[in-house]
N, C-alpha and C positions, 0 to 999 in steps of 0.2 A: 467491613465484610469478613467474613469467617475464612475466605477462602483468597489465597494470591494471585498476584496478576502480575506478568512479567513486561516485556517492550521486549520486540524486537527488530534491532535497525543496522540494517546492512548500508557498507559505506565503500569507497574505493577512491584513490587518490589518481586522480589519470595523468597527475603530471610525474609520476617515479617512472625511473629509468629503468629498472629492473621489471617492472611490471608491464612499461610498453614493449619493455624486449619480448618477454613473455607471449603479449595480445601477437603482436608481430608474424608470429610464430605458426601462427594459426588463420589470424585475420587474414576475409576477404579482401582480393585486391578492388574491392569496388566499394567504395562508400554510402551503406544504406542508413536506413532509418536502426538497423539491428548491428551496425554497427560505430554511429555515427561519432566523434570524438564527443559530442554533449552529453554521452549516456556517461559519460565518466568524471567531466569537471567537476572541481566543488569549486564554488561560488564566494566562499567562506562563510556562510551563515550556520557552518555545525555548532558554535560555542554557545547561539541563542537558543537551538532547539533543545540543548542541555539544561540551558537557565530558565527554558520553558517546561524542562520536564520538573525542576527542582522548585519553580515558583508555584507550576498552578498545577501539578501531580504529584505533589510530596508522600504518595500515600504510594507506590509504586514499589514492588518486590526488589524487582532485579531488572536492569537495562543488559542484555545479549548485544554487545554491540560485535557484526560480523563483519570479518577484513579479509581480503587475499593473503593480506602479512604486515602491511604497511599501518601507521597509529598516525592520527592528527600531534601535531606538536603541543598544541594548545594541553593535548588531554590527562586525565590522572588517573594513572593505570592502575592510582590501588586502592582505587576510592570501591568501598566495600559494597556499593549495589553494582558496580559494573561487572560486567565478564565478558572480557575477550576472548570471542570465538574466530578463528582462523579457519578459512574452508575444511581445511582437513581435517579438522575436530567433529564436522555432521557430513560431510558430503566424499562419499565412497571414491575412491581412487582411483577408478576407472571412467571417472565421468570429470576429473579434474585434468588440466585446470578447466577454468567455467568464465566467461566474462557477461553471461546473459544474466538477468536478475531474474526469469521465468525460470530457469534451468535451478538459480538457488533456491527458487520459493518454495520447490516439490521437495525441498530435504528439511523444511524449517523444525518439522515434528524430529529430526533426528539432534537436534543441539543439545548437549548434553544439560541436565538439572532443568529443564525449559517446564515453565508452570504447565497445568493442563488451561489455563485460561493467559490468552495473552495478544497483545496489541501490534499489528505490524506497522511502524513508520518507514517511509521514507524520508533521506535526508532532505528533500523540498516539503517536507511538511511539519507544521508550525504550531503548536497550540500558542492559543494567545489570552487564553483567560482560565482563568480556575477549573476543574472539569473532577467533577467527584467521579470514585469509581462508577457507580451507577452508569455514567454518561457511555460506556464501554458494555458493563456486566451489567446484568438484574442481580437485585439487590436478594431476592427470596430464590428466584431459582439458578441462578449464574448463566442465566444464558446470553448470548451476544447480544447486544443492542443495535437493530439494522430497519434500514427503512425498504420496505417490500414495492416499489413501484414495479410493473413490467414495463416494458421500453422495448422496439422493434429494434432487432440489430438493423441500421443503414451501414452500408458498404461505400463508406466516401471514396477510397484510393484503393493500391494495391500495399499497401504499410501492411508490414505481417501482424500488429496489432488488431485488425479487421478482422483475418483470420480465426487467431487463437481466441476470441469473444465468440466467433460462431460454432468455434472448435469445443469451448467449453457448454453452448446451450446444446449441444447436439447431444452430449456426454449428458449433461441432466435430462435431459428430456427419453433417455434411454432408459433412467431408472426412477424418474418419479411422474407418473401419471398428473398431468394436471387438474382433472373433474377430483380425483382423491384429495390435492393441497389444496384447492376449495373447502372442499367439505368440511374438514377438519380444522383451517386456520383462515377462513375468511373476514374472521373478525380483526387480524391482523393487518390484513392487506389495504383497507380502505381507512384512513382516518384524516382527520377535519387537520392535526399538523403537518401531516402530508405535500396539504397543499391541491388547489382542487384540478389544475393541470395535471398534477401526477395521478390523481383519484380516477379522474377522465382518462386518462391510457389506460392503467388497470383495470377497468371496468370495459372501456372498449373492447382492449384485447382477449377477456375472457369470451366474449360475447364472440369477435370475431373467429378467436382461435380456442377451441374451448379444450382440445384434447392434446393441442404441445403448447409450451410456454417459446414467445415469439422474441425473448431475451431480459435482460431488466437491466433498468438506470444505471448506471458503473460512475458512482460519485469518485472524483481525485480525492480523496482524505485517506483517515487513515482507517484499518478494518480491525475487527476484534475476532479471534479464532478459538476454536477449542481443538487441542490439539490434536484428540481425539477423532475428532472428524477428518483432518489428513489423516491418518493412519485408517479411518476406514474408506478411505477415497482411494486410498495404496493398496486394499485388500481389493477392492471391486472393479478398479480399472489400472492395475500396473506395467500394460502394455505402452500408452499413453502419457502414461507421467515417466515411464523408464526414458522411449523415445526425447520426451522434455527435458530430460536429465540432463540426455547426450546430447544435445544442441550447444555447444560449445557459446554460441551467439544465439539472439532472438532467430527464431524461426516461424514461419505460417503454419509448418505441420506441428504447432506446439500447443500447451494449455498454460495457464498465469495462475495465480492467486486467486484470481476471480471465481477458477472453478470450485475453491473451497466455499469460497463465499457464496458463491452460489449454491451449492450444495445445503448449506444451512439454512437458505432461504426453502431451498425445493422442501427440504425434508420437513419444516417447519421448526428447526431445532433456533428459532429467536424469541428476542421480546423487542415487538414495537417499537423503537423510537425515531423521530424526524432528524435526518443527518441535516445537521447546520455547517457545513464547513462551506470554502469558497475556493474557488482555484481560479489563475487567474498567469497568464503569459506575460512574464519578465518584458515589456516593450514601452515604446514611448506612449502609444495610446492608453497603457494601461497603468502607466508607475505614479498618476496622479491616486486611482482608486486604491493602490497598492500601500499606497503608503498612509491614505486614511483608515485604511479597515487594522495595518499595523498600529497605528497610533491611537486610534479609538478602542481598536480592540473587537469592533461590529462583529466578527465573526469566533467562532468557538475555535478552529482550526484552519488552518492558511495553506493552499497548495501554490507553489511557485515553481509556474514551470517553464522551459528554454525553449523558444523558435527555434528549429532547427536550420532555417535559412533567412540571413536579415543582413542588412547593412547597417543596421540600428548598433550604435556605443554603448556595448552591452556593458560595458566595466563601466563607464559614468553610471549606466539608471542600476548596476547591482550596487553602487557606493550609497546611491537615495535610499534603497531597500536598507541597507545597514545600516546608515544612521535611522531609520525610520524604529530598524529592534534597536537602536542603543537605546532610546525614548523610552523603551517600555521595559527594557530590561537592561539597566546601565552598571549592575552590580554583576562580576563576575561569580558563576556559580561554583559548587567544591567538588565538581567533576572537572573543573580546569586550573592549571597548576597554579 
């Protein structure tokens, strides 16, 4: 491709002392979902999503890996595509410190050298097999690779996650007419990879709801941005993402990432593609599939994510999950010392 693609992957180590002193400080004395001790442990599966970026993305600019302050031991700080960024290198001073990851995602366009095209991971998510640029960017016109299903928001609990998804359709649906993103990109929105459950919502929902968009699919993987489109997300509704800033913690009156994402969908700024990824909840019902789809490889990219309430021996089934990447990735990569 003629043009760069960076990664960006925000991490935080919840077991440092200085960092909980820090949350401490600020955190609610009540234990939510926005604050809960899981939004912060590492697992230890950071050194495979490295050997995944280096096995099956060798083609990758620069890795932006963003920290409070804290570094994996594992890692190699001078390995020439990484760059550590510390909040305080994008995220304005008055909205620091931050422990929500909604509150970092409204600053991502501020990291300093950051391509105008580039990949948000989280550290639960996996590539697991080869993935050409294409699989992210168009190859002729660079634009993100996203699959357009619409999807009804359901309101299962009162999680501020609920929220901020309806926080964000509300905010599209103020600025892009949906009979206009018909008109213009409906050749995008219906196709045969899709898959024809998804095809069936889309097609319902326009019929149903022909003048607001009723929400869309919110796959766990990982999203590709143009940077560009935050910074015009920042001129059009700065009210909202200021707000997002200052939430110190997840909040309901917030927006996510999603609203960029969404953004590029309303406006039609993509190209077509069927997200293959899989997510899937660290527990005993699930560490049999968990560890075939690591070892086979079934899926293009892997979300693994934490019950927040179990009795389940989460450190046994997180031990299966790691030997499950040594299998596929048993060679240390030269992002680790």
């Amino acid at each position: 491709m003629s043009f760069d693609i960076d990664i960006v992957l925000p991490w935080v180590d919840g077991s440092d002392p200085a960092w909980q002193a820090e949350k401490a400080k600020y955190s609610p004395v009540k234990v939510t979902d926005a604050n809960a001790a899981c939004r912060y442990k590492d697992w230890g599966y950071l050194p495979f999503l490295f050997r995944g970026f280096e096995k099956f993305m060798p083609w990758i600019h620069k890795i932006h890996f963003l920290t409070w302050g804290h570094l994996p031991n594992f890692l190699n700080t001078d390995h020439p595509k990484l760059h550590i960024v510390r909040h305080e290198d994008f995220i304005p001073e008055q909205y620091r410190p931050v422990f929500s990851s909604n509150a970092i995602e409204v600053h991502l366009h501020r990291i300093p050298e950051l391509a105008e095209r580039f990949i948000y991971f989280n550290d639960d998510t996996f590539p697991l097999r080869p993935l050409p640029p294409e699989t992210f960017f168009a190859n002729k016109t660079g634009l993100p690779c996203l699959q357009f299903t619409e999807y009804p928001l359901i309101l299962e609990n009162f999680e501020s996650w609920n929220y901020r998804q309806l926080n964000d359709v509300c905010i599209i649906n103020r600025h892009f007419p949906k009979r206009n993103f018909f008109r213009h990109n409906w050749r995008k929105c219906v196709l045969p990879s899709y898959g024809l459950r998804n095809n069936l919502l889309t097609l319902s929902l326009q019929f149903l709801y022909p003048e607001r968009f009723a929400g869309f699919r919110r796959f766990h993987s990982v999203n590709p941005f143009l940077k560009s489109i935050l910074e015009e997300v920042w001129e059009k509704e700065p009210k909202i993402l200021e707000q997002t800033a200052g939430s110190r913690f997840r909040s309901k009156d917030s927006v996510n990432q999603w609203l960029f994402l969404w953004w590029q969908l309303a406006k039609g700024t993509f190209h077509p593609r069927a997200d293959r990824s899989r997510a899937y909840n660290v527990c005993e019902y699930r560490i049999n599939l968990i560890e075939k789809t690591i070892r086979e490889q079934t899926s293009e990219i892997l979300a693994l994510q934490d019950p927040f309430d179990t009795e389940e021996d989460l450190d046994a089934l997180n031990q299966r999950v790691l030997h499950a990447f040594t299998q596929i990735l048993p060679e240390k990569s030269s992002f680790e010392k």
